[in-house]
Each structure stands twice: as C-alpha cells, then as structure tokens.
N, CA, C and O atoms as a printed pandas DataFrame, in Angstrom:
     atom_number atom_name residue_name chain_id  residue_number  x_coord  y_coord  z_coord
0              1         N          UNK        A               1    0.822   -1.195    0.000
1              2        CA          UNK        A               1    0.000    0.000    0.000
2              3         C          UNK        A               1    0.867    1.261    0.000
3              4         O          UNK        A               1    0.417    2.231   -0.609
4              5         N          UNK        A               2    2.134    1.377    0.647
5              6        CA          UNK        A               2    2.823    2.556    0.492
6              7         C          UNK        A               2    3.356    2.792   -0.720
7              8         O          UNK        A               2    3.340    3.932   -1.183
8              9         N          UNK        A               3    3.883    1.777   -1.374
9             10        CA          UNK        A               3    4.398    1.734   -2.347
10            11         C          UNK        A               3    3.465    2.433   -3.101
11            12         O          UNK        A               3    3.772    3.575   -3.443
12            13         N          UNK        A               4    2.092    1.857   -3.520
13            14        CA          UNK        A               4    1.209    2.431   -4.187
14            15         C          UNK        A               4    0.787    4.055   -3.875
15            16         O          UNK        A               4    0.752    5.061   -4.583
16            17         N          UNK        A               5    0.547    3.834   -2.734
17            18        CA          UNK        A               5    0.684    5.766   -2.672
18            19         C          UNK        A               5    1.479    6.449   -3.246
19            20         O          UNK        A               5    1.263    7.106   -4.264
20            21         N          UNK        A               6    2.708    6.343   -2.513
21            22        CA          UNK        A               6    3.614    6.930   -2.922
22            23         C          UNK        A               6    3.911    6.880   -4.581
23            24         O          UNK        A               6    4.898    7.528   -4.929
24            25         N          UNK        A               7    3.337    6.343   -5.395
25            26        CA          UNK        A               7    3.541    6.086   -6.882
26            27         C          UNK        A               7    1.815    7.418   -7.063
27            28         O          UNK        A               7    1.558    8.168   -8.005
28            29         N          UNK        A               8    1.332    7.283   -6.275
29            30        CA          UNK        A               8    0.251    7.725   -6.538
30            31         C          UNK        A               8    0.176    9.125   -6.534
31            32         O          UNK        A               8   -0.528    9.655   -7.393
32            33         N          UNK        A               9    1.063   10.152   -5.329
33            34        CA          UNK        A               9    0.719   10.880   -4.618
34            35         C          UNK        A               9    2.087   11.603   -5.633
35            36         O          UNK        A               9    1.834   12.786   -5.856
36            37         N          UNK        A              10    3.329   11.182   -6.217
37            38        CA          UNK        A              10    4.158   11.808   -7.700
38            39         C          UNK        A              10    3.272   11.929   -8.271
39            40         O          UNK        A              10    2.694   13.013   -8.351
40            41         N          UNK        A              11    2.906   10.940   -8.811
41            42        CA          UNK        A              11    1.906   11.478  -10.504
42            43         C          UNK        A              11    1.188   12.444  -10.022
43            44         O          UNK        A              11    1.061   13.342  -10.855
44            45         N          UNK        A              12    0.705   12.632   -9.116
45            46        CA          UNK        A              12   -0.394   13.801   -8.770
46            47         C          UNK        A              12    0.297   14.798   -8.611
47            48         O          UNK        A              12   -0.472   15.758   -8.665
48            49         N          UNK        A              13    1.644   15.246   -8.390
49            50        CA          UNK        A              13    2.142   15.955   -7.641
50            51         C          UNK        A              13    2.904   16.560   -9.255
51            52         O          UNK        A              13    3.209   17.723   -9.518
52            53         N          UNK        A              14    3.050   15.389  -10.100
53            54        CA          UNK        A              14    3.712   15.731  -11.349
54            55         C          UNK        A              14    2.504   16.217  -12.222
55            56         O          UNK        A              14    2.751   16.682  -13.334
56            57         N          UNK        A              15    1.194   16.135  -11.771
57            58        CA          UNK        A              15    0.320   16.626  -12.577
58            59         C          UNK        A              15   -0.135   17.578  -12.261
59            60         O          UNK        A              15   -1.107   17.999  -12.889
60            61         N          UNK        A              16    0.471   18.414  -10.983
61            62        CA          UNK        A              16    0.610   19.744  -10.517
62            63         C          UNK        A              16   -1.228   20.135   -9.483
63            64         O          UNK        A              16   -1.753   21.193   -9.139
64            65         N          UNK        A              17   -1.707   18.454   -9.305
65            66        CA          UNK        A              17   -2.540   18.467   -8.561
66            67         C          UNK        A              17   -2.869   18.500   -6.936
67            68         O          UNK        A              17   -3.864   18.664   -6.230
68            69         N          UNK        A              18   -1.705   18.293   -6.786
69            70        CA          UNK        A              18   -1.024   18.349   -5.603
70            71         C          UNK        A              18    0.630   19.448   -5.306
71            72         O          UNK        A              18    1.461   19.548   -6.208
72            73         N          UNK        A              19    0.766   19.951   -4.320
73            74        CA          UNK        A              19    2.271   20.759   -4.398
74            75         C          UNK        A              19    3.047   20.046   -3.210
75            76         O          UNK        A              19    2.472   19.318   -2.400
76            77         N          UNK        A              20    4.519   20.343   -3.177
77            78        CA          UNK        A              20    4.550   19.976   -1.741
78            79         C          UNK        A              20    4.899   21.597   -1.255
79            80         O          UNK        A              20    5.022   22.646   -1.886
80            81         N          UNK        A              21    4.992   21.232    0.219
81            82        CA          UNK        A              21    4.904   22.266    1.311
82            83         C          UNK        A              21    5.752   22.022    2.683
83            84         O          UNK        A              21    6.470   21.040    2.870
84            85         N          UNK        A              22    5.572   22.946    3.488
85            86        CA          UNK        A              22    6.296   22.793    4.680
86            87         C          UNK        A              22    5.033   22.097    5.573
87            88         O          UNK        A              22    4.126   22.817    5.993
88            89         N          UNK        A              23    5.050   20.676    5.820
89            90        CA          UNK        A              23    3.713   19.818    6.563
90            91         C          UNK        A              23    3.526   20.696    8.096
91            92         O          UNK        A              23    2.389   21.053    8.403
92            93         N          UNK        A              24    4.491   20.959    8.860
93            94        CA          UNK        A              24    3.993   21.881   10.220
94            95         C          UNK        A              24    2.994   22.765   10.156
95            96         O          UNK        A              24    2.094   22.820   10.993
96            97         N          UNK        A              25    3.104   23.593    9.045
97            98        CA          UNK        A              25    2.408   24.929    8.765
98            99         C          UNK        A              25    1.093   24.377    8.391
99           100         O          UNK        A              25    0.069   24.655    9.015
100          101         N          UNK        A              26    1.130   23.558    7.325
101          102        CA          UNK        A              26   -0.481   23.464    6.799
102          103         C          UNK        A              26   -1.214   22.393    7.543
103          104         O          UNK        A              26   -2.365   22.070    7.251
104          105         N          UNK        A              27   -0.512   21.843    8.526
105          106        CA          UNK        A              27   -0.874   20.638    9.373
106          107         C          UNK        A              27   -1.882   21.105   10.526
107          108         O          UNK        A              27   -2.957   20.614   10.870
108          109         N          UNK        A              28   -1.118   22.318   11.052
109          110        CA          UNK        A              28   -1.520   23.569   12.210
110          111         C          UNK        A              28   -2.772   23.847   11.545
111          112         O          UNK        A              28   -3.740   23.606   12.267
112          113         N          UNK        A              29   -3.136   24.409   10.053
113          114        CA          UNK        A              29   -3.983   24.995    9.957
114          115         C          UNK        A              29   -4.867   24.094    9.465
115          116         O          UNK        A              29   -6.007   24.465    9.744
116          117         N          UNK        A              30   -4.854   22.896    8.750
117          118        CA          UNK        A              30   -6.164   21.932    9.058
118          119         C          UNK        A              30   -6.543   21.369   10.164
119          120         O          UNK        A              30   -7.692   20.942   10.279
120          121         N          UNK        A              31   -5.709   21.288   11.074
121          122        CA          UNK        A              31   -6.197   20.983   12.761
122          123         C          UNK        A              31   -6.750   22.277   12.978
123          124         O          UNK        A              31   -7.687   21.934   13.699
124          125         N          UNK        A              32   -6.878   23.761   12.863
125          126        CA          UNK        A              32   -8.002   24.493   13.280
126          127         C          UNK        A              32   -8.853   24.514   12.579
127          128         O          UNK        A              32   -9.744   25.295   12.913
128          129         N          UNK        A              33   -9.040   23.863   11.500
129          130        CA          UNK        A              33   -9.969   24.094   10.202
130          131         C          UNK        A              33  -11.335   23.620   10.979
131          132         O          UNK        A              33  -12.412   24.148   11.259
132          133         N          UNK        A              34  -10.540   21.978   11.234
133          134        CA          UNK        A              34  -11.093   20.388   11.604
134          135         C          UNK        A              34  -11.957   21.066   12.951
135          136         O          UNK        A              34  -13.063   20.587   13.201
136          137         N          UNK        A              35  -11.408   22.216   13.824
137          138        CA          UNK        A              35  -12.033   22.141   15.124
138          139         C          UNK        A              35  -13.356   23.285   15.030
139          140         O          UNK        A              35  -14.149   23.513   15.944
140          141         N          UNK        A              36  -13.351   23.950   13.613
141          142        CA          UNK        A              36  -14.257   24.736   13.301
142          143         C          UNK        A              36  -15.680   24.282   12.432
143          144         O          UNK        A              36  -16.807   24.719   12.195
144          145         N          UNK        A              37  -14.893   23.204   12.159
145          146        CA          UNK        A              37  -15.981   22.391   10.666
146          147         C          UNK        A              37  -16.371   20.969   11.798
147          148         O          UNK        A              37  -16.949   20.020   11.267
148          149         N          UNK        A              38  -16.105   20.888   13.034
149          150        CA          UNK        A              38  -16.811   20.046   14.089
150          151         C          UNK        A              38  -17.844   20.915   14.567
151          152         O          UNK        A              38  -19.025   20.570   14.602
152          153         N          UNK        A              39  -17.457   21.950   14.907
153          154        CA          UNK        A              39  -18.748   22.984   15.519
154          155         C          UNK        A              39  -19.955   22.757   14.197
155          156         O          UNK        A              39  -20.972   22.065   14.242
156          157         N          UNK        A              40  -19.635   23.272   13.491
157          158        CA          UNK        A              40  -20.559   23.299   12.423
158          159         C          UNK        A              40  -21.234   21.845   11.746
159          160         O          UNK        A              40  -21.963   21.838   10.754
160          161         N          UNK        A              41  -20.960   21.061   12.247
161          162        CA          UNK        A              41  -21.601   19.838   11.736
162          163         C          UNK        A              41  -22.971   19.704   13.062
163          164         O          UNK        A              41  -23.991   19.024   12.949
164          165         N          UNK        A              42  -22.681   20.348   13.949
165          166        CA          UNK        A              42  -23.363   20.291   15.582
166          167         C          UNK        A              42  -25.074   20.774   15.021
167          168         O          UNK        A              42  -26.139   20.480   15.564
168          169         N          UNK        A              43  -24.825   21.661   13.671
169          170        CA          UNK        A              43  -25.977   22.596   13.506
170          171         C          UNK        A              43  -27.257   21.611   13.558
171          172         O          UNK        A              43  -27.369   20.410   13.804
172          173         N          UNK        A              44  -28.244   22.707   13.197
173          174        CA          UNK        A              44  -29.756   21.731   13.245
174          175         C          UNK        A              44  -29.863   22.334   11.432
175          176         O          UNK        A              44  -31.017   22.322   11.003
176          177         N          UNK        A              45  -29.270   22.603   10.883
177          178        CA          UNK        A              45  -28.865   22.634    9.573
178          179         C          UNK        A              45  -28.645   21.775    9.099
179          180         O          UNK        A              45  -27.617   21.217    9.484
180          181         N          UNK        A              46  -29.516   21.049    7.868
181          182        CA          UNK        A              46  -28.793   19.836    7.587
182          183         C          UNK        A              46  -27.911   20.237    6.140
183          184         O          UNK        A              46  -26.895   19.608    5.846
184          185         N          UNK        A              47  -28.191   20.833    5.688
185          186        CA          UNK        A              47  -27.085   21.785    4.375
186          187         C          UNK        A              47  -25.845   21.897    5.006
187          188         O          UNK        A              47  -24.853   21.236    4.697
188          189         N          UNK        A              48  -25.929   23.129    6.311
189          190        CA          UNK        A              48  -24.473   22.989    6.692
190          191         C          UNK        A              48  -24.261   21.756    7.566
191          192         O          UNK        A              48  -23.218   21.767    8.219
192          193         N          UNK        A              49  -24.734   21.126    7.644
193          194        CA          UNK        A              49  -23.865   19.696    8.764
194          195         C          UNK        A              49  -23.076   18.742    7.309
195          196         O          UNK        A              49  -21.935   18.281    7.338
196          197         N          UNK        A              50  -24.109   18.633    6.060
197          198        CA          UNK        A              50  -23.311   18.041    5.130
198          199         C          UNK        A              50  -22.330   18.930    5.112
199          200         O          UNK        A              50  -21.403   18.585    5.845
200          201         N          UNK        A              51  -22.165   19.936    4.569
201          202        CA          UNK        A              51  -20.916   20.528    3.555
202          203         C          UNK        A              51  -19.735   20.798    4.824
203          204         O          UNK        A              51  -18.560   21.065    4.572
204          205         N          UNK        A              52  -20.141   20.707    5.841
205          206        CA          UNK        A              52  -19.299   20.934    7.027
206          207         C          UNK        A              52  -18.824   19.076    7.131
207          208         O          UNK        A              52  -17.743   18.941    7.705
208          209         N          UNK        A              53  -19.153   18.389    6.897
209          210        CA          UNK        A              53  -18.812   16.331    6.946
210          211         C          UNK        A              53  -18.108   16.770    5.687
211          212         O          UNK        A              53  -16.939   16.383    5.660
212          213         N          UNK        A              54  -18.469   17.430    4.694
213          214        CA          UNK        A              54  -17.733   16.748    3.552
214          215         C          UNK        A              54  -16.215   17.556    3.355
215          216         O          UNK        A              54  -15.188   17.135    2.823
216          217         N          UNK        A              55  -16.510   18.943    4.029
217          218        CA          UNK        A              55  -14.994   19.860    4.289
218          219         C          UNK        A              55  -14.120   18.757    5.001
219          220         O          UNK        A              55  -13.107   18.336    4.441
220          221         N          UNK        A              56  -14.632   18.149    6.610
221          222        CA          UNK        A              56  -13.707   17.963    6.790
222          223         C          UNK        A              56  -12.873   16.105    6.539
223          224         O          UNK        A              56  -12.015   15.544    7.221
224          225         N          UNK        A              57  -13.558   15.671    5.382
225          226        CA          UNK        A              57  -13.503   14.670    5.111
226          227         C          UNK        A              57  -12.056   15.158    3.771
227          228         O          UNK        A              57  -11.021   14.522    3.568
228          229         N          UNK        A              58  -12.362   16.032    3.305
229          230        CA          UNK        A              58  -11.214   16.430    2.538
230          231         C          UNK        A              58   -9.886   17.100    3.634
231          232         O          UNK        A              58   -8.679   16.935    3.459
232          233         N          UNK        A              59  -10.619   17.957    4.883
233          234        CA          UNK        A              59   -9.228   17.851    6.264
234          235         C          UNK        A              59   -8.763   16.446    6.332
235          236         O          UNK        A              59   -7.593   16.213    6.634
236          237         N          UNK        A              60   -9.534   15.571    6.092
237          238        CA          UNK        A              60   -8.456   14.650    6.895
238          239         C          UNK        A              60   -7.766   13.979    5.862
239          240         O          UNK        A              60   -6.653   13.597    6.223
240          241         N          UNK        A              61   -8.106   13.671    4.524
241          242        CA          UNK        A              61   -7.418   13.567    3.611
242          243         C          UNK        A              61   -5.946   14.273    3.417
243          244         O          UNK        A              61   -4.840   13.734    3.442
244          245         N          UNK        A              62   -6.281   15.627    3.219
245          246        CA          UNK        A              62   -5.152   16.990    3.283
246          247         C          UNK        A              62   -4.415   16.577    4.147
247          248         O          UNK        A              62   -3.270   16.237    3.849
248          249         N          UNK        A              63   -5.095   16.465    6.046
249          250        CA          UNK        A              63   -3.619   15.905    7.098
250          251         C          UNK        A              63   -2.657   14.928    6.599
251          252         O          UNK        A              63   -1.431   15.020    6.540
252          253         N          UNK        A              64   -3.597   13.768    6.174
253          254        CA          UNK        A              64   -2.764   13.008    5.520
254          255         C          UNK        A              64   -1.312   13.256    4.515
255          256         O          UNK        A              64   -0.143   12.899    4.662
256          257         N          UNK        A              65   -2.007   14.022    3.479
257          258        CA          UNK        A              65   -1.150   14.483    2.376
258          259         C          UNK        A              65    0.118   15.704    2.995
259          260         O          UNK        A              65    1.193   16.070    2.520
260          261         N          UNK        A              66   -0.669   16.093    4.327
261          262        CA          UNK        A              66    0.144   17.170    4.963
262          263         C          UNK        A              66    1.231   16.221    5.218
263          264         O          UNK        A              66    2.270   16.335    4.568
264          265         N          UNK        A              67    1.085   15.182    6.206
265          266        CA          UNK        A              67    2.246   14.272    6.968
266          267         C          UNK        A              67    2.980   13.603    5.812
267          268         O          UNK        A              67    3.996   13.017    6.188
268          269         N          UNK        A              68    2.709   13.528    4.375
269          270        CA          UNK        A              68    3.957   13.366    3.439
270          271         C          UNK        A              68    4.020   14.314    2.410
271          272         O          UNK        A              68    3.825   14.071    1.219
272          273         N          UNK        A              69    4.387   15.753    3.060
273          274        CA          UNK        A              69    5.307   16.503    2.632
274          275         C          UNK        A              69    3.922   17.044    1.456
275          276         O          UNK        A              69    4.417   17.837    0.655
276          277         N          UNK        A              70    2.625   16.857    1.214
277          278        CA          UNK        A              70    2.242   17.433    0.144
278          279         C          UNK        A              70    0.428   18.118    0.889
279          280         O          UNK        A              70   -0.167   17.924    1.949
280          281         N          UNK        A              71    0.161   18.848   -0.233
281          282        CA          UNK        A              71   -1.325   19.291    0.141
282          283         C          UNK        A              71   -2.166   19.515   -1.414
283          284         O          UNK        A              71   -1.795   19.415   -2.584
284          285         N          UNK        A              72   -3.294   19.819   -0.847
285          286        CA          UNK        A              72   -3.997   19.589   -1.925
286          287         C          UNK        A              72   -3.790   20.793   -2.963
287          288         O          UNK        A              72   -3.500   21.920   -2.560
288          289         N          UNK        A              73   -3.933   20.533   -4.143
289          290        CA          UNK        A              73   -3.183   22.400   -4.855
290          291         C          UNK        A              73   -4.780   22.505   -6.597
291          292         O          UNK        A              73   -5.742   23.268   -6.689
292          293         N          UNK        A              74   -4.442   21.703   -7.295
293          294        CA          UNK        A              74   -5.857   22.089   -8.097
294          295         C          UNK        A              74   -6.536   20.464   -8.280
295          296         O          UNK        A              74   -5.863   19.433   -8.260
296          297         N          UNK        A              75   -7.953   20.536   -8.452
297          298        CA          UNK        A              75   -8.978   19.548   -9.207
298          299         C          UNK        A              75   -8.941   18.810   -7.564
299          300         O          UNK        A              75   -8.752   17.603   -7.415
300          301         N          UNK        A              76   -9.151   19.750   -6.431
301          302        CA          UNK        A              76   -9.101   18.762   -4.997
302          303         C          UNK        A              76  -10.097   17.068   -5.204
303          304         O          UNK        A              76   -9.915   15.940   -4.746
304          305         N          UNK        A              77  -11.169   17.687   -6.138
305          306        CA          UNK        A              77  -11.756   16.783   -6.302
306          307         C          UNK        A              77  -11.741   15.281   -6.906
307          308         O          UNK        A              77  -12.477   14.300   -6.795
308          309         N          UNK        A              78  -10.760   15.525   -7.472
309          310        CA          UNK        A              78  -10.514   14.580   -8.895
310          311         C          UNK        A              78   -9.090   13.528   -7.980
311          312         O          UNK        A              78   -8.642   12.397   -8.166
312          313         N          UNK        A              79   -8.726   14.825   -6.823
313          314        CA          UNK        A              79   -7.049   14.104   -5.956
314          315         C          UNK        A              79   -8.010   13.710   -5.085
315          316         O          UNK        A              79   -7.020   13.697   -4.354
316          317         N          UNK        A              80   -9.088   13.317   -4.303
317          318        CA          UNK        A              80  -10.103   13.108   -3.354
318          319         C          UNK        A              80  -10.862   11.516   -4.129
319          320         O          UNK        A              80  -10.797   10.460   -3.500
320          321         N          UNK        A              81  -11.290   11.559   -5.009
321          322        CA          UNK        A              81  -11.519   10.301   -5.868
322          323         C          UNK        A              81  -10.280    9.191   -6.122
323          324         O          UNK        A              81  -10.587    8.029   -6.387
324          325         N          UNK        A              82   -9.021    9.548   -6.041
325          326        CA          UNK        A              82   -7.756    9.261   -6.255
326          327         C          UNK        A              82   -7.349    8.526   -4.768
327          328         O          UNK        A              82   -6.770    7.524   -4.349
328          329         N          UNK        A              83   -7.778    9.253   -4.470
329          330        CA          UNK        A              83   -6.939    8.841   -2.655
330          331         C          UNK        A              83   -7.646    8.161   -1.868
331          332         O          UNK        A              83   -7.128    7.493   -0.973
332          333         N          UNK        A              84   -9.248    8.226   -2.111
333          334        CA          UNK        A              84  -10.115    7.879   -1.045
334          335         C          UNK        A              84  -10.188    6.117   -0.583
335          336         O          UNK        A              84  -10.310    5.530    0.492
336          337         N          UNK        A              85  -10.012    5.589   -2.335
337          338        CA          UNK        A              85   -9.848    4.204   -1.825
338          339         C          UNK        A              85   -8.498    3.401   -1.004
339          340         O          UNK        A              85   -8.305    2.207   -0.773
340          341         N          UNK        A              86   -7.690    4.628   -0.693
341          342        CA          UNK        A              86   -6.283    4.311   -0.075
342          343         C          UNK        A              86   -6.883    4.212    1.426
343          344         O          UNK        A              86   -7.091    3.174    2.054
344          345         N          UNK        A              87   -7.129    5.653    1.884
345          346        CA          UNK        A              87   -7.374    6.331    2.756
346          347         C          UNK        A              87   -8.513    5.128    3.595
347          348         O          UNK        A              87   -8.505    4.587    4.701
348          349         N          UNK        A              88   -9.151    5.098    2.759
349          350        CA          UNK        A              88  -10.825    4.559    3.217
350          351         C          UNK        A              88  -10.798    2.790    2.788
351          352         O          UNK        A              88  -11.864    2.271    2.458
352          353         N          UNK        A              89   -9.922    2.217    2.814
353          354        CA          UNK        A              89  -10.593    0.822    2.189
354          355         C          UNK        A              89  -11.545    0.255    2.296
355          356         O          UNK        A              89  -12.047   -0.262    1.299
356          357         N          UNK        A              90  -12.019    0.168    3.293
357          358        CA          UNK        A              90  -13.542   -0.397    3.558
358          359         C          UNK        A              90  -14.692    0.441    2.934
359          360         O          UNK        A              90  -15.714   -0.080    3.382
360          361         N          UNK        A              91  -15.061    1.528    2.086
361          362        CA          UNK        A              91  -15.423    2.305    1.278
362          363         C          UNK        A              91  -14.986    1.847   -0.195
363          364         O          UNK        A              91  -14.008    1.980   -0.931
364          365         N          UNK        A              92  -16.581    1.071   -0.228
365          366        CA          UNK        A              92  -16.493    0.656   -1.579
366          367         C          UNK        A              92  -17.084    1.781   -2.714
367          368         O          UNK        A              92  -16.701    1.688   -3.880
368          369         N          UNK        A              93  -18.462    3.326   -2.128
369          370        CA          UNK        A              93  -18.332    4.016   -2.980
370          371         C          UNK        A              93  -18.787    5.018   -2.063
371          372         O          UNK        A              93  -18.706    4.831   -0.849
372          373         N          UNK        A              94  -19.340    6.249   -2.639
373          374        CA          UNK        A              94  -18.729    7.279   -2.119
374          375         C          UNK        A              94  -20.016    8.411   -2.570
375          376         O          UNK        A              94  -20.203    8.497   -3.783
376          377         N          UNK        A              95  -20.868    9.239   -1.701
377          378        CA          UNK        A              95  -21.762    9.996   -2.511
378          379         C          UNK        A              95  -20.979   11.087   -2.209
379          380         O          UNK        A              95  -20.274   11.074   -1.200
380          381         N          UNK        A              96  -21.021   12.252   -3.135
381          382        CA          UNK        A              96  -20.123   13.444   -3.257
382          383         C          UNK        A              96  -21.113   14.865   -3.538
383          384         O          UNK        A              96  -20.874   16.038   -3.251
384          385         N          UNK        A              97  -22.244   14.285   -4.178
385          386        CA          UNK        A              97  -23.031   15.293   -4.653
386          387         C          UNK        A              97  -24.463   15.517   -3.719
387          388         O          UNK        A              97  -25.419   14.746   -3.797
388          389         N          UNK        A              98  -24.421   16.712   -2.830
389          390        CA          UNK        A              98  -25.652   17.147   -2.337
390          391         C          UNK        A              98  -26.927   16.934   -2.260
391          392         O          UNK        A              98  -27.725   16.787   -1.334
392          393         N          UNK        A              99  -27.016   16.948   -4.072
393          394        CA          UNK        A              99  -28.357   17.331   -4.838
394          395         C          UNK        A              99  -28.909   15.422   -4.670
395          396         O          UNK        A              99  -29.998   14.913   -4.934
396          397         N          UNK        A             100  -27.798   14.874   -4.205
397          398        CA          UNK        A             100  -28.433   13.220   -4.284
398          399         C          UNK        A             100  -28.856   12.963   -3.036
399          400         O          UNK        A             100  -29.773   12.156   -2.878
400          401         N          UNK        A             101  -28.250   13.618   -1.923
401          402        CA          UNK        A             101  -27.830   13.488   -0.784
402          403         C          UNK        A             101  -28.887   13.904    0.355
403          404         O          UNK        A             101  -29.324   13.298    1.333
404          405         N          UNK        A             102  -29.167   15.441   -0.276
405          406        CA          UNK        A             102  -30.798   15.748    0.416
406          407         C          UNK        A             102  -31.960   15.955   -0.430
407          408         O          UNK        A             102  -33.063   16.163    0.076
C-alpha cells in the first residue's frame, strides 16, 4: 500500500494536482480548520452539517497528504476520488453530490 501511494501521490504531484509544502504549517492549519468544521456539523442545519462532513472529510485527507510533505493544490476533487480508496478501504463508494444526498 505505500508503495502504491507513494507512486500515486508523484503522478499527482507531477500533474501539478497536488504541491509539496512545509507539513507543520499546513498541518496547524487543518487541525483548526477540523475544530471549526466540528462545531458546524453540531448545527440543526442539515445543508451545513453536510458541507461541514464533507470539508472535513477532505481535512483529513489533506492531514494526511500534509504528513507526506504534500497538500492539496488544483482539481481537490478529482485528488479526493484518487486517494479515497487508499485512505478509506472499507469504502467501496462514495456519494459526493448534495443534490443526491438531500
């Protein structure tokens, strides 16, 4: 499985979908992201409780990508489809779109 990441997380990085970075800095700031997009899932909103689950479902992805040296940079979406079956194995699929959702 590392192997495969790591084959995974170049090409992305060579397809300028990913950058790397200094991981402390952007690590710090998805751990306050994560403690702001928890409040907000609390709502009696169910619009913002999704889009607040699905922010920080891409935080914890990003931590991830933070702790090897990279973060998310364009098409987050397309590097989120890419990664999720790493990340998530037991996630065989995945709803992404709202409009299905509520």
């Amino acid at each position: 499985m590392v192997v495969e990441m790591n084959e995974i997380l170049r090409s992305l990085c060579n397809g300028g979908n990913l950058k790397m970075i200094n991981r402390l800095k952007y690590m710090e700031q998805n751990k306050n992201s994560l403690r702001v997009l928890e409040d907000r899932r609390k709502s009696d909103d169910i619009s913002l409780q999704y889009t607040a689950t699905y922010d920080i479902l891409f935080r914890i992805i990003d931590l991830e990508l933070n702790s090897n040296g990279y973060t998310l940079n364009k098409s987050p979406h397309f590097v989120f489809k890419k990664l999720y079956p790493i990340f998530f194995p037991s996630i065989k699929h995945i709803n992404i779109n709202i409009n299905e959702v509520v």
